[in-house]
Structures are given as structure tokens and as C-alpha cells.
C-alpha positions as CSV (number, residue, x, y, z in Angstrom):
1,X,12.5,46.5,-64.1
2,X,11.0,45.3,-61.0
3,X,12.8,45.9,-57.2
4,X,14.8,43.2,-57.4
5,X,16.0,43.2,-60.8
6,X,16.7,47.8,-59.2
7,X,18.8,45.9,-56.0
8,X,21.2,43.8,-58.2
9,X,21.6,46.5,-61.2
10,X,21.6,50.1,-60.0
11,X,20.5,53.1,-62.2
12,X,23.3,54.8,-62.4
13,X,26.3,53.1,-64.8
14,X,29.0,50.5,-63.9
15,X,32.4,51.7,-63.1
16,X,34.4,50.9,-65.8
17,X,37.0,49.5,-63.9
18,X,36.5,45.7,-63.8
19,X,38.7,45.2,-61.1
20,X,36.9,47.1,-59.1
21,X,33.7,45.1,-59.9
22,X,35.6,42.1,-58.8
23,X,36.7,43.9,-55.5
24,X,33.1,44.9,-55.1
25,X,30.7,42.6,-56.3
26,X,32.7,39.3,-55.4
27,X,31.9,40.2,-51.5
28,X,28.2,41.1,-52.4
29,X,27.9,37.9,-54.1
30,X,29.3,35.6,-51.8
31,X,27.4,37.1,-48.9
32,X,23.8,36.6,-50.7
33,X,25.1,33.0,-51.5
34,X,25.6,32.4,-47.7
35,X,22.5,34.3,-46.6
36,X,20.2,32.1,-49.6
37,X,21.7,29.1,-48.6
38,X,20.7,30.0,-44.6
39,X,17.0,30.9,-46.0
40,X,16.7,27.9,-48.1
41,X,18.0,25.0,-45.4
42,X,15.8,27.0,-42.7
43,X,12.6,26.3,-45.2
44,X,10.9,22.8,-44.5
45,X,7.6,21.6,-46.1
46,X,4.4,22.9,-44.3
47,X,3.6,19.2,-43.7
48,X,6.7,18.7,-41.9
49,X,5.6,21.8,-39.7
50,X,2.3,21.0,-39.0
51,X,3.4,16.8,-37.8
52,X,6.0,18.3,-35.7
53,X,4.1,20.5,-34.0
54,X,1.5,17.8,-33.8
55,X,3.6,15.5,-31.8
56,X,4.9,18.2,-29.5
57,X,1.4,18.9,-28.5
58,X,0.2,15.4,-28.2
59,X,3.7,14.8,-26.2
60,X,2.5,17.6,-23.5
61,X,-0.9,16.6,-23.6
62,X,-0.1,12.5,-23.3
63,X,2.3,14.2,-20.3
64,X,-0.4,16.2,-18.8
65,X,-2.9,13.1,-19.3
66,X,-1.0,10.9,-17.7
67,X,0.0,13.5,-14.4
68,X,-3.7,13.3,-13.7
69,X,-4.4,9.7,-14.5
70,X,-1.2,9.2,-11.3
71,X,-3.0,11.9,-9.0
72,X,-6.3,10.8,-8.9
73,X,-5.1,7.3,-8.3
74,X,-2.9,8.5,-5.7
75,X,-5.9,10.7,-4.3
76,X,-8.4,7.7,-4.5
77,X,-6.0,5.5,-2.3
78,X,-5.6,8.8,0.2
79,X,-9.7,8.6,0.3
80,X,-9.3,5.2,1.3
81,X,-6.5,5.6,4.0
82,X,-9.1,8.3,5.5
83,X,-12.0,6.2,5.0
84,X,-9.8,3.2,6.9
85,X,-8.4,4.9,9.6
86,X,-11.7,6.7,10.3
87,X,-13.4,3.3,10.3
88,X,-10.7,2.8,13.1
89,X,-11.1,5.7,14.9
90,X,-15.0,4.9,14.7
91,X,-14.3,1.6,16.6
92,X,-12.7,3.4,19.1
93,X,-15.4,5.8,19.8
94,X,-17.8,2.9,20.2
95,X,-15.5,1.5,22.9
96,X,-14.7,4.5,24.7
97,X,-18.4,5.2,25.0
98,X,-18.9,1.3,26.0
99,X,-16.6,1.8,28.8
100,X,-18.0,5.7,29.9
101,X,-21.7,4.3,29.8
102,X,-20.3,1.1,32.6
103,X,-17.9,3.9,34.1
104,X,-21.0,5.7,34.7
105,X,-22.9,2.9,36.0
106,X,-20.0,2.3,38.3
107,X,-19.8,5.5,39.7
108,X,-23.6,5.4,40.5
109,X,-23.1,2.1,42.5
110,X,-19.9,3.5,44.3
111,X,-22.0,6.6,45.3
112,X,-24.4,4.9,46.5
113,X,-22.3,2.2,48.2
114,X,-20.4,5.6,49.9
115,X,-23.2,6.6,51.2
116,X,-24.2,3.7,52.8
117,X,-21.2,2.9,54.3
118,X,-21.0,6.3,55.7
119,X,-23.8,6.6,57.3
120,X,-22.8,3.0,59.1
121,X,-19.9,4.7,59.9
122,X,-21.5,7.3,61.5
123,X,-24.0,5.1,63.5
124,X,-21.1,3.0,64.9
125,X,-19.2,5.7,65.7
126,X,-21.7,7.5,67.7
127,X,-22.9,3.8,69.1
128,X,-18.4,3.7,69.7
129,X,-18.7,6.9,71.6
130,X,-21.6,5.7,74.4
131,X,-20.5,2.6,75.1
132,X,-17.5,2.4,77.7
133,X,-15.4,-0.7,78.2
134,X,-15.1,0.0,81.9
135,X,-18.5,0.1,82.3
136,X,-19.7,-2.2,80.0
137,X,-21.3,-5.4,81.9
138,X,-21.4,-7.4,78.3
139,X,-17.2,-7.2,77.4
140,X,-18.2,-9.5,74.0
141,X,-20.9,-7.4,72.5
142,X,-18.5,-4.3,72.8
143,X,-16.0,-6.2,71.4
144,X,-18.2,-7.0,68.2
145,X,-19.8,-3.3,68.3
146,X,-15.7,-2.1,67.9
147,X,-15.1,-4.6,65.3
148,X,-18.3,-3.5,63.4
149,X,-17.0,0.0,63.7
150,X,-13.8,-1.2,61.7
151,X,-15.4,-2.8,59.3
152,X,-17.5,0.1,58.9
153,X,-14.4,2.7,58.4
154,X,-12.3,0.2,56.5
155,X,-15.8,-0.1,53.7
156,X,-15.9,3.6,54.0
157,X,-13.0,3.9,53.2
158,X,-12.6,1.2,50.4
159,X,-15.7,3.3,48.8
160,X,-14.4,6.4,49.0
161,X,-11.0,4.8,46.9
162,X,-13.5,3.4,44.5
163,X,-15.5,5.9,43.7
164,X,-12.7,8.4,42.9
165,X,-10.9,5.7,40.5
166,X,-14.4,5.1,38.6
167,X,-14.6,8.7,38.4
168,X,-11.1,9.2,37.1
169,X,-11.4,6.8,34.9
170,X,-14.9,8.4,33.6
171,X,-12.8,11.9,33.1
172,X,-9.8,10.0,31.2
173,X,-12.3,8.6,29.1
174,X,-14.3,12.0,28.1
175,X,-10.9,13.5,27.6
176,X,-10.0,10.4,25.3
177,X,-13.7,10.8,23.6
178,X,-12.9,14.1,22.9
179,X,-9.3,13.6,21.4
180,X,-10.8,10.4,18.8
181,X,-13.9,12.7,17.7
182,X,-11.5,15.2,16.8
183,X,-9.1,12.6,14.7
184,X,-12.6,11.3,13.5
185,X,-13.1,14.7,12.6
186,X,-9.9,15.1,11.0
187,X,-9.9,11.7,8.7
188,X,-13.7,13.1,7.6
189,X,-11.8,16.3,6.3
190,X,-9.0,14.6,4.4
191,X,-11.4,12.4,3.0
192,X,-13.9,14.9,2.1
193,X,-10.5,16.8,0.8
194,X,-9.3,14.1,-1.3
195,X,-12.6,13.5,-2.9
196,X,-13.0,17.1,-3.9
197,X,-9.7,17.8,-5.5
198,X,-10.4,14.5,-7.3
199,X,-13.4,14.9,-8.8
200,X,-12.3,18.3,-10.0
201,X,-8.9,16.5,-11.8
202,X,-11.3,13.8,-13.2
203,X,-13.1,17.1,-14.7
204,X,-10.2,18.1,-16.2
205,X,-9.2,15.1,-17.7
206,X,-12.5,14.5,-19.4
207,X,-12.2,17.8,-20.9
208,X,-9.5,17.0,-22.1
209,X,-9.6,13.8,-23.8
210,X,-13.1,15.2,-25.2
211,X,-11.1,18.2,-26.5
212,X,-8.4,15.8,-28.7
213,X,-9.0,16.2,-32.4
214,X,-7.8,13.0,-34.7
215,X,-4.6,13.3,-35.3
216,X,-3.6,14.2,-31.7
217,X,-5.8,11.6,-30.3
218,X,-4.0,9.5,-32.4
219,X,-0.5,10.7,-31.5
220,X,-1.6,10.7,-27.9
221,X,-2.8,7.0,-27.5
222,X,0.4,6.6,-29.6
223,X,2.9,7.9,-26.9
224,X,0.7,6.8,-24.2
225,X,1.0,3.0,-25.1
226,X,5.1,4.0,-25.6
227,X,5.0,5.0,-22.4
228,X,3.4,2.2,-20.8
229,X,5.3,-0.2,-22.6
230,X,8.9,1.6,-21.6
231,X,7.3,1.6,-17.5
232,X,7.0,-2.5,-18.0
233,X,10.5,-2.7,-19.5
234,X,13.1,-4.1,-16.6
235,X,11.0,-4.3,-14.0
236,X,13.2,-7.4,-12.3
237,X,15.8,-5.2,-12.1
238,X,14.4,-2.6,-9.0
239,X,15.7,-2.1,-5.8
240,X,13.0,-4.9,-4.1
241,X,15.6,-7.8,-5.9
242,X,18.0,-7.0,-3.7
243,X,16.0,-8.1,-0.4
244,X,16.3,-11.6,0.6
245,X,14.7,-13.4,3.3
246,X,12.4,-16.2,4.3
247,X,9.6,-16.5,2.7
248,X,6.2,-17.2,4.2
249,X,3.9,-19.9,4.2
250,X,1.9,-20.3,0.2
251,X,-1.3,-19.0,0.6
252,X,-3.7,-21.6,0.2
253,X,-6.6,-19.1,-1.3
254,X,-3.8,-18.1,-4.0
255,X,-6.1,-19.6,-6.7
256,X,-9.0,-18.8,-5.7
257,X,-8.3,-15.1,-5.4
258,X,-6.4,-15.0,-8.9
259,X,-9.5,-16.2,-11.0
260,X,-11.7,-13.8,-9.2
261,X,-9.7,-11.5,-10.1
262,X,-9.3,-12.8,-13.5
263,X,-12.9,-12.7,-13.8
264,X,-13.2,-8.9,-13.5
265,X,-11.0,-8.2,-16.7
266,X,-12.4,-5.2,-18.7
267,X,-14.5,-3.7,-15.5
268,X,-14.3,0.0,-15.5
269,X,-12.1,1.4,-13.6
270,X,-14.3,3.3,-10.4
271,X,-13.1,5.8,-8.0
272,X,-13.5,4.0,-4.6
273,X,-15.0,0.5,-6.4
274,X,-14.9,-2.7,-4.9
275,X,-17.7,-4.5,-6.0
276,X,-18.1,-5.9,-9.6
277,X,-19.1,-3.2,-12.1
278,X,-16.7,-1.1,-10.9
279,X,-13.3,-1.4,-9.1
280,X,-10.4,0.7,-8.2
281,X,-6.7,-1.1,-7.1
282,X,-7.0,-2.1,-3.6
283,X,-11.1,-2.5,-3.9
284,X,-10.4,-5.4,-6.7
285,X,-8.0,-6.8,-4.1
286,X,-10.2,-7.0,-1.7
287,X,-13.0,-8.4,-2.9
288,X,-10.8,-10.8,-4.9
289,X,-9.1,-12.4,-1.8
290,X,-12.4,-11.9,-0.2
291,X,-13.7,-14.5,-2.6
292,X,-11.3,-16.8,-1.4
293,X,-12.1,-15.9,1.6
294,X,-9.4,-14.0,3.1
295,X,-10.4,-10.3,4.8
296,X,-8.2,-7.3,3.7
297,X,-9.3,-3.6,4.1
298,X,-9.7,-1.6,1.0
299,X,-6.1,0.5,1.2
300,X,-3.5,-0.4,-0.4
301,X,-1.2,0.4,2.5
302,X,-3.4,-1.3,5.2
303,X,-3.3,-4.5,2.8
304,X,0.8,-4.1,2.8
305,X,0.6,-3.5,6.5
306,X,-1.4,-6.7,6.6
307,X,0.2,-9.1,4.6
308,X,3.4,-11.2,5.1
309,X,6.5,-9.7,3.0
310,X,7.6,-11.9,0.0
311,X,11.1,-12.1,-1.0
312,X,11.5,-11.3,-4.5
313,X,12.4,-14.7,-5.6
314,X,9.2,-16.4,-3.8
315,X,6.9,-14.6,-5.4
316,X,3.9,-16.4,-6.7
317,X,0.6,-16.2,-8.1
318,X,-1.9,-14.2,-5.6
319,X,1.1,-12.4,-3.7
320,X,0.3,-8.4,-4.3
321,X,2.7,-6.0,-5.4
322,X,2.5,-2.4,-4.0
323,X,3.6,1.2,-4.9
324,X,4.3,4.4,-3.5
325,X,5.9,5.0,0.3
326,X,4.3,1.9,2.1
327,X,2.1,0.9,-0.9
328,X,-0.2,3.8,0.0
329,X,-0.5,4.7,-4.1
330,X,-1.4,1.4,-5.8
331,X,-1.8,-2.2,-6.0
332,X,-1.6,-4.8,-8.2
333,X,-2.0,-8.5,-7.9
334,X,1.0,-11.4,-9.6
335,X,-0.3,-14.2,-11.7
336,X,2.3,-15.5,-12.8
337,X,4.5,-15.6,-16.0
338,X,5.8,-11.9,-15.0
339,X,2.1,-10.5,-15.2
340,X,-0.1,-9.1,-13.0
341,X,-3.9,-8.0,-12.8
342,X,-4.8,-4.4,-11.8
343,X,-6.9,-2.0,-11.8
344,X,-5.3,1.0,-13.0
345,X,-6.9,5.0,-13.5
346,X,-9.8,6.7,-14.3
347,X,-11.3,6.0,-17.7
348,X,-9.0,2.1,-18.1
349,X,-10.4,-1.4,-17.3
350,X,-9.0,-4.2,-14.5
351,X,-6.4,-5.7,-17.0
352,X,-3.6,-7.9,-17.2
353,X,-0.1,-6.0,-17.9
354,X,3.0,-7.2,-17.7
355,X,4.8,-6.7,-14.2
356,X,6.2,-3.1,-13.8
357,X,9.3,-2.0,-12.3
358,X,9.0,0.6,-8.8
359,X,7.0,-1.6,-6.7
360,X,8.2,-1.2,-3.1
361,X,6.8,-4.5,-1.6
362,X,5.3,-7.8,-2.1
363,X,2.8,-9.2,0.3
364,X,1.2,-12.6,0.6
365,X,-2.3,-12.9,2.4
């Protein structure tokens, strides 16, 4: 007799009272019934297991992917911003100095203009002082000496008020120098910021795509293509329909700058591209409308600050559609047909999706 066959008939003899039995054992058995059933609906196959827990890895991986994929685009268009606004600043500093180097000139010349003038000064005022009108047999050439002595004070004195401008001027400026290095200074360190934590999420992605076995690969690129397809679903239907107003002139480039963009499909995806072989969002812009001649800096929020707002219902081929507070995260440009051409993340192409939903602006060159 094995355990189990001990647990359900004990060694020691059954009452011989059935009712008791029935009082007893009916209980006994209907709680094991209860507690079997519980065990056996709690049981599922292995297989079922091992895909479930599949997908629920894959789901937080496709989540985790897709995270970074967002905030390294976001972080490439924040290295742009810094690299624009730098670029600014940069323009600035080269004007600045412009104007110190002629401030500097300026105040040379006044200096030496002051001291001419005061020594002229001084000569007619000694020349004043021993010449007296009473006296004087020659009433014209005092006359003149007196006027030359005005003339003299009123140079000195014009001098004096130009040289302390040009040399208040010169001080504003070094102060003003002093304040754009520092925001030069401070666009270098976001840049230098952005490009750091960057290149250490692009590390993390790699590792982990390289880390996907088969099936969760599979069930990754699975829930990844879900996802994208649910993020182009209702895209007419954002807060941007609701804003009506004139709409600007058609861009005559428009064509132009949608085959060039066109002509980039498949080109890798590269973190601060804007050159063919390698392109991120606002860089394939740029060089797109570029091509049809059109100048637009390469950030996407510059490029919305630059271009004339669309109203939803105008849009056509060429206009750009941009993301994020004040397109600062991403750019994309309409073709048509309710697609648009972009380039996307780290480790995707410049391809054509289908227009999606969020985008906070539209913008026409």
C-alpha cells in the first residue's frame, strides 16, 4: 500500500456505523473534489507557459526598445537646437568683436583728437590771457584770436564727449563679449551633454537588439510593427484639425524638395546626418528643400520657427509636419495621399509611412 492509497484508507478498521461514514467521509470527499478541480484548471500545457511568458518579455522589451528609439531622437534634435543656437551665438561674437576692434580704433582717434584740441586750448588760452582789448591797437585780430579760442574749447569739449561715448561703448561691448562666450559656452555643454547621454542609449539599444533570441525577436518586431501601425491610425483626427486660418502662398520648390526627398528612401538613419548616406529628421529636411533651393537650419524647431503655418485643410505636398513642444522632437515631410517621408530612429531608414496623429504644426517653406 503506497501513501496515498495509507491517506484515503487508514490502518486502523472502519467504524461500523455507515451513517457515520456518510457524515464523515461525504465532507472529505467533496472537499478533495473542490481542491482537484482548483489543481487541475490551475494546470496549463508547458507550451502555453513558455509563449506567454514569451510575449510578456518581448512586450517589455518592444516597450523598452521603443523608449530609447524616442529619446535618442529627441536627444539628437536637442544636439541640434545647441548646435543652432551656438551657431547664433557664434555670429554674435564675430560682431561684437567687429564693433570692439572699430570701438577701439575710435577711441585711439578720439584720444588723439583730445589731445590735440587741448593743447590748442591751452595755447589760445594763454594767447586769450596776454592780449587786452583796451590795449589792443589791431581790435579784428583779437576778435579772431577770441573766436579761435571758442572754437578751440567748444572741439575740446566735443572730444572729450566723444571719447567717453567710444569708450563706453568699448566697455558695454566687453561686458556683452563676456555674457555671449558664456552662452556659447553654455550651448557647447548641452551639446556635448546631449551627445554623450546619446551615444550611451544607442549602446544600450544595440545590446539589446543583439541580445534577442528567435522567438522574441520575432515577437518583438511583431509588436513593434502593431505599434506603429496603431500610432498611424486617426491621425486626422488631432488637436491641429481644429485650427483654421489663411493659408500661405504654395511653395513653388514643393516638388522639387519632395523627390529629393524621395530619392533618399532606405538611407540609414544617422545621428546628426544631413548629407546623403546618412540622415536624421530635420538634416533630410534640409538638404531636401535645400535641393530646391530653399535654406532651412537643421532643427526641427528652427525649421517650424521658420516656416509659414499651414492650416490643416491646406496642407500639401512639401509642407512639413512637426512634433514635440514647438517641433523641437521630430520632423517629417507630407507628400501627399495622407503620407509622409521621414527619417525616423536609430537603426530605421528615411521611409515613407503613412501620416501620424500628435503633430503640433505644419509649416510651408
Amino acid at each position: 500500500m503506497n501513501d496515498a492509497q495509507g491517506a484515503l484508507h487508514p490502518m486502523t478498521p472502519w467504524p461500523a456505523n455507515r451513517s457515520w461514514f456518510r457524515r464523515t467521509a461525504g465532507p472529505l470527499l467533496a472537499l478533495a473534489a473542490v481542491l482537484l478541480g482548483t489543481v487541475l484548471f490551475s494546470v496549463r500545457p508547458s507550451g502555453a507557459d513558455q509563449l506567454s511568458d514569451a510575449r510578456a518579455k518581448a512586450s517589455q522589451i518592444s516597450s523598452q526598445i521603443s523608449s530609447m528609439q524616442m529619446q535618442i531622437t529627441t536627444l539628437n534634435e536637442r544636439y541640434n537646437a545647441a548646435q543652432y543656437h551656438l551657431s547664433q551665438i557664434q555670429s554674435q561674437i564675430q560682431a561684437t568683436q567687429t564693433a570692439m576692434v572699430k570701438a577701439q580704433a575710435q577711441v585711439a582717434s578720439d584720444t588723439e583728437n583730445l589731445r590735440q584740441s587741448a593743447v590748442d586750448a591751452y595755447i589760445m588760452a594763454g594767447a586769450q590771457q596776454t592780449t587786452n582789448p583796451l590795449f589792443s591797437t589791431n581790435q579784428k585780430t583779437y576778435a579772431a584770436q577770441a573766436e579761435y579760442g571758442h572754437v578751440a574749447s567748444s572741439k575740446l569739449s566735443d572730444n572729450v564727449a566723444r571719447l567717453t561715448a567710444a569708450q563706453d561703448f568699448l566697455k558695454s561691448a566687453k561686458v556683452q563679449l563676456t555674457t555671449q562666450q558664456s552662452a556659447a559656452q553654455e550651448q557647447t555643454n548641452a551639446a556635448s551633454a546631449a551627445l554623450s547621454q546619446a551615444n550611451g542609449l544607442q549602446a544600450q539599444l544595440k545590446s539589446t537588439l543583439g541580445g534577442l533570441n528567435g522567438q522574441i525577436a520575432s515577437l518583438v518586431a511583431q509588436q513593434q510593427a502593431a505599434a506603429q501601425a496603431a500610432a498611424h491610425q486617426g491621425w486626422n483626427t488631432g488637436g491641429y484639425t481644429t485650427k483654421v486660418f489663411p493659408a500661405p502662398p504654395a511653395a513653388p520648390g514643393a516638388a522639387g524638395a519632395v523627390a529629393a526627398a524621395m530619392s533618399q528612401v532606405g538611407t540609414p538613419y544617422v545621428w546628426g546626418g544631413s548629407q546623403p548616406g546618412g540622415f536624421d529628421c530635420s538634416g533630410l529636411m534640409m538638404w531636401a528643400w535645400g535641393r530646391a533651393g530653399v535654406g532651412l537650419p537643421h532643427f526641427s524647431g528652427a525649421q517650424m520657427g521658420s516656416t509659414a503655418p499651414v492650416p490643416f485643410n491646406a496642407m500639401q505636398p512639401g509642407d512639413l509636419l512637426f512634433y514635440g513642444p514647438g517641433g523641437s522632437e521630430h520632423v517629417a515631410m507630407y507628400i501627399g495621399g495622407g503620407q509622409m517621408v521621414e527619417a525616423t530612429h536609430t537603426g530605421d531608414f528615411v521611409r515613407v509611412d503613412p501620416v501620424r496623429g500628435g503633430f503640433v504644426g505644419i509649416g510651408r517653406p
